[in-house]
DRENKOL-806953 format. One record per residue (C-alpha): residue in three letters; residue number from 1; y, x, z. Coordinates in steps of 0.001 Angstrom, whole numbers, plus 500000, padded with zeros to 6 digits. Layout:
BEGIN
<pt><residuo>Ala</residuo><num>NUM</num><c2>Y</c2><c1>X</c1><c3>Z</c3></pt>
...
END
This chain:
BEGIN
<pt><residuo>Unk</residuo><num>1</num><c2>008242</c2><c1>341502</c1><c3>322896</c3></pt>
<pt><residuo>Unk</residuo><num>2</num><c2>010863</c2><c1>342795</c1><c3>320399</c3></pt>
<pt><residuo>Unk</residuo><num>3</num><c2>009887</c2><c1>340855</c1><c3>317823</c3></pt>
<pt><residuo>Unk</residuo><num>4</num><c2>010334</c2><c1>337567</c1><c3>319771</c3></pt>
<pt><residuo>Unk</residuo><num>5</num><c2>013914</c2><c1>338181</c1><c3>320160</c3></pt>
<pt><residuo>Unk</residuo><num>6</num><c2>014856</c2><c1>339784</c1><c3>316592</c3></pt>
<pt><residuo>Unk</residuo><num>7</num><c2>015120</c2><c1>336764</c1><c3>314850</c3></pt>
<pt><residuo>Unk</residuo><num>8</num><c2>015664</c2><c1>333662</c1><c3>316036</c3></pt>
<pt><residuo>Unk</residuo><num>9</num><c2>016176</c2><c1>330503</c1><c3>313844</c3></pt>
<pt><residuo>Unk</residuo><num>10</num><c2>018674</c2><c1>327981</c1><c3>313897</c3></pt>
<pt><residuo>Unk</residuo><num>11</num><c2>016686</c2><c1>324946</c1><c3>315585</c3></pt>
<pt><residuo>Unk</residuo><num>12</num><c2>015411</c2><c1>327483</c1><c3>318208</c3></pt>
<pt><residuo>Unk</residuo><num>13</num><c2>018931</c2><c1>328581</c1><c3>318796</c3></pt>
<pt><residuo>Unk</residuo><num>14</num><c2>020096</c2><c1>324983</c1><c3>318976</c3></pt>
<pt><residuo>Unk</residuo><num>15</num><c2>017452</c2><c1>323904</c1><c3>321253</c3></pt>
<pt><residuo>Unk</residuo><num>16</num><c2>018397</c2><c1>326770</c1><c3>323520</c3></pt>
<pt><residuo>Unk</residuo><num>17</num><c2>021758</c2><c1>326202</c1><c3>323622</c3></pt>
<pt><residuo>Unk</residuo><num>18</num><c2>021413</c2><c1>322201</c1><c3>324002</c3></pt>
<pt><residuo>Unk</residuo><num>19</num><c2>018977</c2><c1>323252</c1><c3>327068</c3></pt>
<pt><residuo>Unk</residuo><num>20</num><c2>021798</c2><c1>325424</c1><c3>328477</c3></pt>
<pt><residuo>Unk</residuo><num>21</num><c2>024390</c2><c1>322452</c1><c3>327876</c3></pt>
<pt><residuo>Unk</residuo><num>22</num><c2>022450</c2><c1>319795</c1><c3>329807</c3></pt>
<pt><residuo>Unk</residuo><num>23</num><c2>021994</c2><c1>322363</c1><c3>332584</c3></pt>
<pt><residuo>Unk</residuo><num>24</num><c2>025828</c2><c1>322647</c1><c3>332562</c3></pt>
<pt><residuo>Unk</residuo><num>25</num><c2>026827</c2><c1>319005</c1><c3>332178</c3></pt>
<pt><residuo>Unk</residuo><num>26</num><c2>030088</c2><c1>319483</c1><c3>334028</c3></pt>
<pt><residuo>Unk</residuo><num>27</num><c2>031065</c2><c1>322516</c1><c3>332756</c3></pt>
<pt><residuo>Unk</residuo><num>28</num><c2>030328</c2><c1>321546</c1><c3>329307</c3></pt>
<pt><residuo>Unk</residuo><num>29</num><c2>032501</c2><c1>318386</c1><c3>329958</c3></pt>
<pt><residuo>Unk</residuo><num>30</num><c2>035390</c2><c1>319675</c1><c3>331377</c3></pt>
<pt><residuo>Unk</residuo><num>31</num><c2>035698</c2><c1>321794</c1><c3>327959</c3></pt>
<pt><residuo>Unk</residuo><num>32</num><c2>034965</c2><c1>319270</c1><c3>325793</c3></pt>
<pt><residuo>Unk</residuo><num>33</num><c2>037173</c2><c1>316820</c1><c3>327439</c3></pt>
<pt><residuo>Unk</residuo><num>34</num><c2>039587</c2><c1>319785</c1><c3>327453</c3></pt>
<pt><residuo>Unk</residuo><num>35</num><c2>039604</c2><c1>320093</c1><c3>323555</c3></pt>
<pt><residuo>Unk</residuo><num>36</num><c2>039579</c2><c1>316173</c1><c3>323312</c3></pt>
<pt><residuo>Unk</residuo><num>37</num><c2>042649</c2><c1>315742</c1><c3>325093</c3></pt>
<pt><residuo>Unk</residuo><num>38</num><c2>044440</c2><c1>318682</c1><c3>322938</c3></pt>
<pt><residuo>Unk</residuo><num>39</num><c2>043147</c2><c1>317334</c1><c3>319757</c3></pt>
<pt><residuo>Unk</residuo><num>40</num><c2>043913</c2><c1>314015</c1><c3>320624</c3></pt>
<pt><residuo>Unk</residuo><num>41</num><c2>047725</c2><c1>314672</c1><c3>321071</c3></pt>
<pt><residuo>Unk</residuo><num>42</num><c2>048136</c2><c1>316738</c1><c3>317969</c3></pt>
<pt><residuo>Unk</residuo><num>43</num><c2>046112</c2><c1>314573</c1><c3>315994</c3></pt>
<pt><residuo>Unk</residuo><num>44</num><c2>048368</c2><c1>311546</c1><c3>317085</c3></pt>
<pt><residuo>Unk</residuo><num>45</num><c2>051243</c2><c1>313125</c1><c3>316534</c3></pt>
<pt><residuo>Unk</residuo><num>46</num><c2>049589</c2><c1>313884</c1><c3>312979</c3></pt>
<pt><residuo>Unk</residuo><num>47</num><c2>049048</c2><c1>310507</c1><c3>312169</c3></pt>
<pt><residuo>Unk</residuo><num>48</num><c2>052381</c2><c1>309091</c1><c3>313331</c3></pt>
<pt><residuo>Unk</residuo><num>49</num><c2>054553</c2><c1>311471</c1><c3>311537</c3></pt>
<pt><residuo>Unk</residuo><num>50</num><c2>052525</c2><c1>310845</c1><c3>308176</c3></pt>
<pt><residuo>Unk</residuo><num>51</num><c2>052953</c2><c1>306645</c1><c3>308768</c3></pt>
<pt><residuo>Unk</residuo><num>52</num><c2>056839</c2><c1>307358</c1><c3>309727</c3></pt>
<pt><residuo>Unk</residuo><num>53</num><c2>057171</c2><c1>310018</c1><c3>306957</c3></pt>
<pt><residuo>Unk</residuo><num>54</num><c2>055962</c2><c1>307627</c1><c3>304304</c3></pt>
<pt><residuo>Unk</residuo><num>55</num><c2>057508</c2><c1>304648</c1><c3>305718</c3></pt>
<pt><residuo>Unk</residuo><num>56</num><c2>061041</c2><c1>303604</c1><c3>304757</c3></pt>
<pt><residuo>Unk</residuo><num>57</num><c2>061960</c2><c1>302331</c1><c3>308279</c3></pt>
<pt><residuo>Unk</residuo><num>58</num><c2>063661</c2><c1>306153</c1><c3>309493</c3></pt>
<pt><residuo>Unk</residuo><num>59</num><c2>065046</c2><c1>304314</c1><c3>313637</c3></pt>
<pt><residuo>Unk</residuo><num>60</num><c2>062324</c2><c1>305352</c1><c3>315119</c3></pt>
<pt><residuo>Unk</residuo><num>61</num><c2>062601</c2><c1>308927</c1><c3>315401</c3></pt>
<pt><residuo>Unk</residuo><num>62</num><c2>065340</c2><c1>309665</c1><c3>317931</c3></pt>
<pt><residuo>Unk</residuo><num>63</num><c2>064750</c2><c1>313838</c1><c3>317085</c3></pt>
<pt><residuo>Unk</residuo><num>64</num><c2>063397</c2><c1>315585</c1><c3>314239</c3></pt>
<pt><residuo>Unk</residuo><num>65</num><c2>059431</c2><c1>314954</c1><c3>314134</c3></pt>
<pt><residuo>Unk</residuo><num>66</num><c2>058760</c2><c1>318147</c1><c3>312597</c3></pt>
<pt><residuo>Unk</residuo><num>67</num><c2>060004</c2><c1>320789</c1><c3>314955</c3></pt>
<pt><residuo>Unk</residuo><num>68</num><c2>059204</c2><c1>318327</c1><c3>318355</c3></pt>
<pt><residuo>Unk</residuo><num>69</num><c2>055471</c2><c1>318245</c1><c3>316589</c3></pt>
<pt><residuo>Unk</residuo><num>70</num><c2>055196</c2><c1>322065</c1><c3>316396</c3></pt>
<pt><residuo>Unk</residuo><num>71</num><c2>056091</c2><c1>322876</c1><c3>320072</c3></pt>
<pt><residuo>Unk</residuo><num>72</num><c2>054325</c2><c1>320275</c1><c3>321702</c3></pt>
<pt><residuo>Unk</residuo><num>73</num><c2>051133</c2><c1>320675</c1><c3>319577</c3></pt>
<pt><residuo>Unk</residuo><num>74</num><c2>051347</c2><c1>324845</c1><c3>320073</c3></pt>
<pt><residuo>Unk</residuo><num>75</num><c2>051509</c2><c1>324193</c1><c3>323830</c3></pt>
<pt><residuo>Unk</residuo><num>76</num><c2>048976</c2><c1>322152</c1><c3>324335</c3></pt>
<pt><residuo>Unk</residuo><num>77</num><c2>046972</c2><c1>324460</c1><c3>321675</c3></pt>
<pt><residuo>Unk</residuo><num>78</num><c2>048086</c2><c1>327212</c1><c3>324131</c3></pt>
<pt><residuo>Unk</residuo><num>79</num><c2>046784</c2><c1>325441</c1><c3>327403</c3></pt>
<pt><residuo>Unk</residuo><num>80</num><c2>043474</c2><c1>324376</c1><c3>325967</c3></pt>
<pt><residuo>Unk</residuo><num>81</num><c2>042111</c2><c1>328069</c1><c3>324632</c3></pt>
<pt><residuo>Unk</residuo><num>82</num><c2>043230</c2><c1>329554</c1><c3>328615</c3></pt>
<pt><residuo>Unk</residuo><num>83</num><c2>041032</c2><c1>326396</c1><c3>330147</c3></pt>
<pt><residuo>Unk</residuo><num>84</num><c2>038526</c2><c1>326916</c1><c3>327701</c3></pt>
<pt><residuo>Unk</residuo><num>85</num><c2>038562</c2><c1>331204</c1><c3>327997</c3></pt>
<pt><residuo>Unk</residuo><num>86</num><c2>038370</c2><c1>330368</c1><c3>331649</c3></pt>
<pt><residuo>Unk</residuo><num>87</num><c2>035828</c2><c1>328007</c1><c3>331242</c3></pt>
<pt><residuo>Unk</residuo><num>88</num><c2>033352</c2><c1>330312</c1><c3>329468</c3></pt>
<pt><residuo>Unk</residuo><num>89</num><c2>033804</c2><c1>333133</c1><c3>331662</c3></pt>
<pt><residuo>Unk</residuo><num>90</num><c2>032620</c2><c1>331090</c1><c3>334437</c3></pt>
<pt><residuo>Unk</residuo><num>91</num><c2>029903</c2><c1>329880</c1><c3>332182</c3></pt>
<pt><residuo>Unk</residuo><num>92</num><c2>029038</c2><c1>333620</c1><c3>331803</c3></pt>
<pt><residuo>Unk</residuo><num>93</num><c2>029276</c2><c1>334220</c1><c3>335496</c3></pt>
<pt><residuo>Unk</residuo><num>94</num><c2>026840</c2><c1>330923</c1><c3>336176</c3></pt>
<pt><residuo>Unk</residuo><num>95</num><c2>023966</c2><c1>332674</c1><c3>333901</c3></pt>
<pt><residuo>Unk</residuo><num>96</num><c2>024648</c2><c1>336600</c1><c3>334574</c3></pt>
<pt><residuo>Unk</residuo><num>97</num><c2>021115</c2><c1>336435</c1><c3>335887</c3></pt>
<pt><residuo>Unk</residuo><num>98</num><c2>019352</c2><c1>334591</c1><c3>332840</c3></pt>
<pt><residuo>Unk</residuo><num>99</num><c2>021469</c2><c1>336669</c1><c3>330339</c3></pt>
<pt><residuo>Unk</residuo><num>100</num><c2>019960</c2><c1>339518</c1><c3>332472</c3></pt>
<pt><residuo>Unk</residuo><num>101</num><c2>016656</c2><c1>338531</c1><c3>332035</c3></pt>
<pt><residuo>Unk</residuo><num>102</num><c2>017129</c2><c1>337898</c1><c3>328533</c3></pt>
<pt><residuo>Unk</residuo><num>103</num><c2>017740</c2><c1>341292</c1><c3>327554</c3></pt>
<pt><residuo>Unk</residuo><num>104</num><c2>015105</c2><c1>342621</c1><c3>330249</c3></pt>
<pt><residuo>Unk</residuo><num>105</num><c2>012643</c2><c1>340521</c1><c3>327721</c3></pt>
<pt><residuo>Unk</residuo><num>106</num><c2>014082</c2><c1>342342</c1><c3>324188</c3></pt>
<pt><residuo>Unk</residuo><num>107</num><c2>016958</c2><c1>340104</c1><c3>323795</c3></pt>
<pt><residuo>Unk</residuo><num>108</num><c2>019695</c2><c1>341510</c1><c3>321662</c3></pt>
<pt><residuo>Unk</residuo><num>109</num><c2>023185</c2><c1>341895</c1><c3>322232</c3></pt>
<pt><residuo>Unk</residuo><num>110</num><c2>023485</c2><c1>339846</c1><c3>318775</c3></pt>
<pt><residuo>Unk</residuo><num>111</num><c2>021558</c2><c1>337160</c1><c3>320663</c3></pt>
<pt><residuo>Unk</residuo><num>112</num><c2>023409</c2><c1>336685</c1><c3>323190</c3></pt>
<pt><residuo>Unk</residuo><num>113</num><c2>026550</c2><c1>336869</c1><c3>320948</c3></pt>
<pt><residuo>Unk</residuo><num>114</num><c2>024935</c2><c1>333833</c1><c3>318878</c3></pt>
<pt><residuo>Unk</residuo><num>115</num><c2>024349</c2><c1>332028</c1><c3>322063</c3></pt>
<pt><residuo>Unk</residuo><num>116</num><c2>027903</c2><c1>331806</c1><c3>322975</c3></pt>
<pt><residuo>Unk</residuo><num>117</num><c2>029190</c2><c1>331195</c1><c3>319568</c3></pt>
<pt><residuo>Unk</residuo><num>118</num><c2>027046</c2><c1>328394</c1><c3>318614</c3></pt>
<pt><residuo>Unk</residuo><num>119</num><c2>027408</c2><c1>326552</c1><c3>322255</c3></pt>
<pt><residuo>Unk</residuo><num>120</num><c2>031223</c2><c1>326829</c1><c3>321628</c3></pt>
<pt><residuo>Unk</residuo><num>121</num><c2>030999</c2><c1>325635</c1><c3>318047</c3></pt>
<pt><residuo>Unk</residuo><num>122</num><c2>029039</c2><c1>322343</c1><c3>318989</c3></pt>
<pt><residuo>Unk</residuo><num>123</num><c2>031565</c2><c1>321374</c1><c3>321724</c3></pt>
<pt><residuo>Unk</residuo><num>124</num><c2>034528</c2><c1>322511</c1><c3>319885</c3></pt>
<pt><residuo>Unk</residuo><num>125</num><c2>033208</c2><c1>320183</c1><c3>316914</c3></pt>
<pt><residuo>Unk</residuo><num>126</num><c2>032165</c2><c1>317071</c1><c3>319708</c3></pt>
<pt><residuo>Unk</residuo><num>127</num><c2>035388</c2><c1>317489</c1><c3>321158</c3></pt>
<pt><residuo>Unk</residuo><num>128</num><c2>037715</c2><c1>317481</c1><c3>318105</c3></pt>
<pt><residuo>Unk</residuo><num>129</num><c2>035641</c2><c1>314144</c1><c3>316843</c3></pt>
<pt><residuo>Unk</residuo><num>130</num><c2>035843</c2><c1>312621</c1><c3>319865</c3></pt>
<pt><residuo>Unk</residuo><num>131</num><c2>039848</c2><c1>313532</c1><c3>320125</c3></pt>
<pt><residuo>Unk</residuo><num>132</num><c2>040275</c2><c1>312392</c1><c3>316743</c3></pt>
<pt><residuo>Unk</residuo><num>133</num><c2>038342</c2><c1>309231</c1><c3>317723</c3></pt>
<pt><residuo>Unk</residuo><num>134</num><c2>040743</c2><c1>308886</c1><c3>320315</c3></pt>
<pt><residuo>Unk</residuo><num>135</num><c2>043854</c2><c1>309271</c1><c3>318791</c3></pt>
<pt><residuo>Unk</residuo><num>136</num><c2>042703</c2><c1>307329</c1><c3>315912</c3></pt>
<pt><residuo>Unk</residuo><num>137</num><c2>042280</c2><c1>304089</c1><c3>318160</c3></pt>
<pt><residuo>Unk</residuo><num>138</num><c2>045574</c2><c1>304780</c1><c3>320201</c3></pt>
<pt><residuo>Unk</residuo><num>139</num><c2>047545</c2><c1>305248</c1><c3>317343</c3></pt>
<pt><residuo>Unk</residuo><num>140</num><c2>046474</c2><c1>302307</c1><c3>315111</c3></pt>
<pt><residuo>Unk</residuo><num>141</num><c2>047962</c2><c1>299312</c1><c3>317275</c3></pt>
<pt><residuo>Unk</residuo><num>142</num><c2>051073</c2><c1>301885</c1><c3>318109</c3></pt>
<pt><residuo>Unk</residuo><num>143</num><c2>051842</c2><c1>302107</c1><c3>314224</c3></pt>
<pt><residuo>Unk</residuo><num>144</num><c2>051110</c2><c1>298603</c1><c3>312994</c3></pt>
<pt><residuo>Unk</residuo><num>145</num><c2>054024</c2><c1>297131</c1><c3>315632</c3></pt>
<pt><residuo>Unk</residuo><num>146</num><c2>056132</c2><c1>299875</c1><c3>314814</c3></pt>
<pt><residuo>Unk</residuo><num>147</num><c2>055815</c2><c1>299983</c1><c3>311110</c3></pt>
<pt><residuo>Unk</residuo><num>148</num><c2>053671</c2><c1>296858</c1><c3>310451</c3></pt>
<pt><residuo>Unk</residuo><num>149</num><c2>051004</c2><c1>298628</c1><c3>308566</c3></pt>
<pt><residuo>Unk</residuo><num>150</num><c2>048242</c2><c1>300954</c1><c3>309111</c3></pt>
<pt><residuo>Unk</residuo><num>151</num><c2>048161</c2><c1>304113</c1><c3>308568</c3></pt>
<pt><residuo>Unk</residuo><num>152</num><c2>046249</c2><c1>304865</c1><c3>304742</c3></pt>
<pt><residuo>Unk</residuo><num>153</num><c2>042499</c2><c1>305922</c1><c3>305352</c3></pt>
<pt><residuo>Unk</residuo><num>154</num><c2>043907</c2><c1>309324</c1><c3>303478</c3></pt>
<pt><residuo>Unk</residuo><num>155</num><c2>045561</c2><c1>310000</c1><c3>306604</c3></pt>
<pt><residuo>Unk</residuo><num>156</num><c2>043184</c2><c1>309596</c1><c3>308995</c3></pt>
<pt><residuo>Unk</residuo><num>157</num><c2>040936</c2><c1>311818</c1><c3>306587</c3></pt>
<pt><residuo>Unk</residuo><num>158</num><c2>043187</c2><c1>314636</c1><c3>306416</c3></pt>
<pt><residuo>Unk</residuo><num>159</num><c2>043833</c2><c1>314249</c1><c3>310272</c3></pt>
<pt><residuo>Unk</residuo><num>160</num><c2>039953</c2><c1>313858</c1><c3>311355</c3></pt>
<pt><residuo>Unk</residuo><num>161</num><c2>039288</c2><c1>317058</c1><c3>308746</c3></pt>
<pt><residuo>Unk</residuo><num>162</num><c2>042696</c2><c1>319272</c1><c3>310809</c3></pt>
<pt><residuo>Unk</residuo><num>163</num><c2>040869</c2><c1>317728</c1><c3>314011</c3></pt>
<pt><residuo>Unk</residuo><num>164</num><c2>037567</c2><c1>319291</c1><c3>313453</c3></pt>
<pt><residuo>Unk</residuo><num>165</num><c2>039229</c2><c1>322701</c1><c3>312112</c3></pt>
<pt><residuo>Unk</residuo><num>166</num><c2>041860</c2><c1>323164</c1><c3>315052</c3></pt>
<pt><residuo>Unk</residuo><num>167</num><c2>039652</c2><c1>322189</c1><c3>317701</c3></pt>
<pt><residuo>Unk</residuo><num>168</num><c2>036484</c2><c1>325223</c1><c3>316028</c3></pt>
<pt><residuo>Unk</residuo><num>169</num><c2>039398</c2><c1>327269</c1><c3>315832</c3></pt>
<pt><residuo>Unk</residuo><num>170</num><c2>040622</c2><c1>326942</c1><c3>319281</c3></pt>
<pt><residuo>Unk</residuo><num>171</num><c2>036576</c2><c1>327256</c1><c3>321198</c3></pt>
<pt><residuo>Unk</residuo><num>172</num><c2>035968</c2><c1>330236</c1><c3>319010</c3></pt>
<pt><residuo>Unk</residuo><num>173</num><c2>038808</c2><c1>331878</c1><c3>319806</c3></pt>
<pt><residuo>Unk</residuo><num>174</num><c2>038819</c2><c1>331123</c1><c3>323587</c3></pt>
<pt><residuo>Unk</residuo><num>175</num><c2>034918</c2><c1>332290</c1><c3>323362</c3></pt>
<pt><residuo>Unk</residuo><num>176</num><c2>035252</c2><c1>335817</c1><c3>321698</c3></pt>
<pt><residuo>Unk</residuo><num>177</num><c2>035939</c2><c1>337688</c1><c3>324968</c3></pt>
<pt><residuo>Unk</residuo><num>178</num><c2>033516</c2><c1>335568</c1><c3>327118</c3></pt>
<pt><residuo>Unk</residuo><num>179</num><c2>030517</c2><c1>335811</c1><c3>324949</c3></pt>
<pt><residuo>Unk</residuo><num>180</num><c2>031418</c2><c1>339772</c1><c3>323919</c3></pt>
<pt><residuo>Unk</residuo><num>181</num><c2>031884</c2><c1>340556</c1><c3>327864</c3></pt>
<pt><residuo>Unk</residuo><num>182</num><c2>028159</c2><c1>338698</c1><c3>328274</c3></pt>
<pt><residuo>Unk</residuo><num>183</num><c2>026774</c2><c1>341249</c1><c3>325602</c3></pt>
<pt><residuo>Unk</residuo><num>184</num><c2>027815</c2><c1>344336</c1><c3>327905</c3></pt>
<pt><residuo>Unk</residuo><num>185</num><c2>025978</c2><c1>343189</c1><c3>330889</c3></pt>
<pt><residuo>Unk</residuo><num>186</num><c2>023682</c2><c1>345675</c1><c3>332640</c3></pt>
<pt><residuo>Unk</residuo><num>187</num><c2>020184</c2><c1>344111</c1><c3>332673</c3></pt>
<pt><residuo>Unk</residuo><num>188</num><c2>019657</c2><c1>345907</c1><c3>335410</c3></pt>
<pt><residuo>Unk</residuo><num>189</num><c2>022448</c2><c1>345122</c1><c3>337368</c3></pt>
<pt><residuo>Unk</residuo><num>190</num><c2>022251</c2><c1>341431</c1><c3>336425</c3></pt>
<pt><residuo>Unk</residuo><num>191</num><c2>019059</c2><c1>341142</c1><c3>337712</c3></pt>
<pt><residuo>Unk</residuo><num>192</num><c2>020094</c2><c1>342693</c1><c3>341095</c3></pt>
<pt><residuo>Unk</residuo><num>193</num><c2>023265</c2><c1>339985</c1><c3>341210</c3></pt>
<pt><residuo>Unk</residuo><num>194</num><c2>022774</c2><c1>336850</c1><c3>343726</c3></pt>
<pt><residuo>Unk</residuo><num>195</num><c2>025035</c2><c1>333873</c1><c3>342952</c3></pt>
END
């Protein structure tokens, strides 16, 4: 039984993990809508302070873009990896007994690791698309009244490309703990554990 844990490819892993996600539908939600919303505001801020930056028209800006950008964008950033941390650690509470039995089969810590990683890396990339998506629609009619043009399709490159970076960034990070806590359960004691 080992051997049917030691090595497990990537389309195995994904099928797992999608399996896992449509057992979870609102919990994976919730995080993804989480990211979406975070990603969505710094992306739009992204895009607008590239089409004011490059515009001539400088009345719009009542405070200095720049600085207003950072904070905002940092505390959302902030807000997002707790809901998300939280998030997962539920996630790990929900499946205490199938991590349990997991390991009871041969499963490896490394497993389990992967497991958590790779769910958190296909909703962090879902979620920073879809707030990307977002913020890409909002912002369009916003900057064509304001400025009269569109944004250039450089723009919205660079932003969908920060999108999909922050928002990995941001479900890996809030996923280290969870997924190294769910390595250290007692297979044992898992299996005892009634939800």
């Amino acid at each position: 039984m080992q051997k049917v844990f030691a090595r497990v490819s990537i389309k195995d892993l994904l099928h797992i993990v999608l399996e896992g996600m449509k057992k979870r539908k609102s919990r994976v939600s919730l995080t993804a809508l989480t990211i979406l919303l975070s990603v969505a505001l710094v992306s739009s801020m992204n895009i607008m302070s590239f089409a004011l930056a490059s515009s001539a028209v400088s009345g719009f800006i009542p405070i200095n873009l720049s600085d207003y950008q950072l904070w905002v964008s940092l505390i959302s950033i902030i807000v997002c990896v707790i809901t998300i941390f939280n998030s997962m650690l539920i996630s790990v509470a929900e499946r205490y007994k199938e991590i349990g039995t997991m390991k009871c089969l041969g499963a490896k810590n490394a497993l389990i690791l992967q497991l958590f990683i790779f769910e958190s890396l296909i909703i962090g990339i879902l979620g920073g698309l879809a707030g990307f998506l977002s913020s890409a629609i909002i912002t369009a009619p916003l900057m064509y009244i304001q400025i009269g043009r569109l944004p250039t399709i450089q723009t919205y490159l660079s932003t969908m490309t920060l999108s999909i970076v922050i928002s990995v960034i941001i479900s890996l990070v809030a996923t280290a703990y969870p997924a190294y806590y769910a390595t250290k359960i007692n297979p044992v004691e898992a299996l005892r554990f009634e939800v």
